[in-house]
C-alpha positions in Angstrom: 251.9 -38.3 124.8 249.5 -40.0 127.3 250.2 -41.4 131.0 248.8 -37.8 132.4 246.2 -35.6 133.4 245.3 -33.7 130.2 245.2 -30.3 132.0 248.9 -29.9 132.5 248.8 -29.0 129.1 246.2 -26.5 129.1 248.5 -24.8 131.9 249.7 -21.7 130.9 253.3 -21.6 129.9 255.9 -18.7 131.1 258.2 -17.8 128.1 262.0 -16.3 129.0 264.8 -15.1 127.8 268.0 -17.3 128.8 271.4 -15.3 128.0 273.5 -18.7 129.1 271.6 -20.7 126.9 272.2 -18.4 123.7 275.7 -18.3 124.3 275.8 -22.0 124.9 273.9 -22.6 121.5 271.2 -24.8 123.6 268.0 -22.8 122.6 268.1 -20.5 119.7 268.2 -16.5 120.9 267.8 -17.8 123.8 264.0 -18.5 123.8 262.5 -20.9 126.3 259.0 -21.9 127.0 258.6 -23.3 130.5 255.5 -25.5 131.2 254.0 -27.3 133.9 254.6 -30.8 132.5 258.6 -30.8 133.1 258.1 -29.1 135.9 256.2 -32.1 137.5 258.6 -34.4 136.1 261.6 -32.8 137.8 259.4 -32.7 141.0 258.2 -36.0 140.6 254.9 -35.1 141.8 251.6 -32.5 140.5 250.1 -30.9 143.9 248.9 -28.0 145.6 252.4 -26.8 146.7 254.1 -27.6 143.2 251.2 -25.8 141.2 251.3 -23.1 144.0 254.9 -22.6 143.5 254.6 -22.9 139.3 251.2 -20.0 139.5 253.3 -17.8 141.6 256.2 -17.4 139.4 254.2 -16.7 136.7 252.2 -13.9 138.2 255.7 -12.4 139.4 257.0 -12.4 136.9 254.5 -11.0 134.7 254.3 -8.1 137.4 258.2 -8.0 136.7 258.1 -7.9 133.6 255.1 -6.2 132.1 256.3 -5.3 128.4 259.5 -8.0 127.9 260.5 -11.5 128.6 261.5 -12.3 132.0 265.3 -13.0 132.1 267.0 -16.3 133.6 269.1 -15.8 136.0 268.7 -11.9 136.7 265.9 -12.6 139.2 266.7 -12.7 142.9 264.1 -14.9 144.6 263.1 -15.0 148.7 261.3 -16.7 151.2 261.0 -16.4 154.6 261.4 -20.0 155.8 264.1 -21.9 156.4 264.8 -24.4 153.5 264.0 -27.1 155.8 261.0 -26.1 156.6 257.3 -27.6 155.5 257.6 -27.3 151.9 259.9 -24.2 151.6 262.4 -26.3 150.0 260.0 -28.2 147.1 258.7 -24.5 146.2 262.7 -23.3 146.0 263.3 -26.1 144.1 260.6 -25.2 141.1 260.9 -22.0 141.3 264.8 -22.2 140.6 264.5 -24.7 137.6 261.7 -21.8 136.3 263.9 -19.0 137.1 267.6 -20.2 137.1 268.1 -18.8 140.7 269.6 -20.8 143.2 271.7 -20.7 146.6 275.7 -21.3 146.3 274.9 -24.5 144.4 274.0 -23.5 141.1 276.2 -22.4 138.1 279.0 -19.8 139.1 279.3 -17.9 135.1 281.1 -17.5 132.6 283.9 -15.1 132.4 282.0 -13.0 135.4 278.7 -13.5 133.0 275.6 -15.9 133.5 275.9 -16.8 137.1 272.9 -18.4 138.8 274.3 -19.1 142.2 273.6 -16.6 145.3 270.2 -15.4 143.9 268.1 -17.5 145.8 267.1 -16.8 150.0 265.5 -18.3 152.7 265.2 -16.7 156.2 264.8 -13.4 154.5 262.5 -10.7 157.1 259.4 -11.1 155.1 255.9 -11.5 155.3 255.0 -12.8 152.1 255.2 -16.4 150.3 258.0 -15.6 147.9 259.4 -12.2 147.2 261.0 -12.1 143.8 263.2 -8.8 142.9 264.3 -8.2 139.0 267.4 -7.2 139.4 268.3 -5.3 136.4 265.7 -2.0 137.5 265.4 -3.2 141.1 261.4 -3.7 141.2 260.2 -6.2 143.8 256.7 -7.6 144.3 256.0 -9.8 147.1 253.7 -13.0 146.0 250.8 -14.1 148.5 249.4 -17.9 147.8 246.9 -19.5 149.7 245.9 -23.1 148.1 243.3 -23.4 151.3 240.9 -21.2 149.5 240.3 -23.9 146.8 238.0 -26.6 147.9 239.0 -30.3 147.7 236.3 -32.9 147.1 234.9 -33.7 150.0 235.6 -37.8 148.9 239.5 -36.9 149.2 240.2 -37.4 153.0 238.8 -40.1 153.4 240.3 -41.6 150.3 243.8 -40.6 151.5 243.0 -42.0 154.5 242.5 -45.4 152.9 245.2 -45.1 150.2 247.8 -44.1 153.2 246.6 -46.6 155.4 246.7 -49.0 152.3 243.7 -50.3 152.5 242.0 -48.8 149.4 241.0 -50.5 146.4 242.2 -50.1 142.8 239.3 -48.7 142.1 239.6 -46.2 145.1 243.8 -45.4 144.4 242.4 -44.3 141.0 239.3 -42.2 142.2 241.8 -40.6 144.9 244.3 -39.5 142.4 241.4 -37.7 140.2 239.9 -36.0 142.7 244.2 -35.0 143.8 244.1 -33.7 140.6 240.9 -32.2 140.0 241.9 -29.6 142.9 245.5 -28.8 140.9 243.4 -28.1 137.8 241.4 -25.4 140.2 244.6 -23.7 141.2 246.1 -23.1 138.4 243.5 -23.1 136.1 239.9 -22.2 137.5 241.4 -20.0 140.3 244.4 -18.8 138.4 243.0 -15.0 138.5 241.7 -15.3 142.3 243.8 -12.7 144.2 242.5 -14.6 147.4 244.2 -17.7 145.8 247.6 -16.1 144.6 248.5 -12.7 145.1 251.1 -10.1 143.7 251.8 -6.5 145.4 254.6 -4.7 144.1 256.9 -3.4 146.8 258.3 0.4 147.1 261.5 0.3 147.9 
């Protein structure tokens, strides 16, 4: 398949275990393989916020779940904005397509069984980006992500000043977008293992 950057595919993928969807017969055992791709596709968009929000799942849940697959939809997820708020609401958004959490929107279970809804928070008293809280054993790690800490070509603001104020060229719309993307690529590829870039602490509880 073409029409996209190439590295969305050199991403790496976060594997799960879905219980709802082995019951349901959708993926066999219940085996899923998340990757960045969809995820742009359902956000409509590849940035810093949408990679940001994509990296710090995976580290969490890697921290969560050190020696098995992380499990859909027994994973309580918070933040500490407002869902209204800057961007709070497109990182909820991935993060609950990734995870299966969601507020009182999402699916309500099966005979007691499965539920997504009332796993996901915002307004929560914390100080990090996302806290995400396995809830089977109770472990919690906060997640820390800074995207300001990888550098942006210095072409891009004035590009985006032109493409916004639609003034660019073709030429320059196309050189704009690569440069976009060459700083996505750095997040969650370059500066993937940069704690000042994304950050997991576990949290005692």
């Amino acid at each position: 398949m073409s029409g996209y950057p190439k590295f969305f595919d050199e991403v790496e993928g976060i594997d799960l275990k879905d219980p709802l969807s082995e019951v349901l017969g959708t993926f066999e055992n219940g085996l899923v393989k998340i990757k960045y791709l969809p995820i742009v596709k359902m956000a409509g968009h590849s940035c810093p916020t949408v990679a940001g929000a994509y990296l710090m799942t995976l580290k969490a849940l890697k921290a969560l779940y050190p020696d098995s697959l992380p499990v859909r939809g027994e994973i309580k997820v918070e933040f500490k904005e407002d869902e209204s708020d800057g961007v709070a609401g497109v990182i909820g958004s991935v993060i609950s397509n990734i995870t299966g959490a969601t507020e009182i929107s999402g699916f309500k279970g099966l005979g007691g069984k499965h539920s997504r809804n009332n796993l996901m928070f915002f307004n929560r008293d914390i100080n990090s980006s996302a806290r995400f809280t396995r809830l089977d054993t109770g472990k919690v790690v906060d997640v820390f992500y800074d995207h300001r800490k990888v550098p942006g070509n210095p072409l891009m603001q004035e590009l985006m000043q032109k493409v916004l104020g639609g003034v660019a060229t073709e030429e320059e719309k196309i050189s704009f977008g690569k440069l976009w993307q060459e700083r996505v690529k750095k997040i969650l590829i370059d500066f993937k293992d940069d704690e000042e870039v994304c950050k997991v602490v576990e949290v005692v509880v």
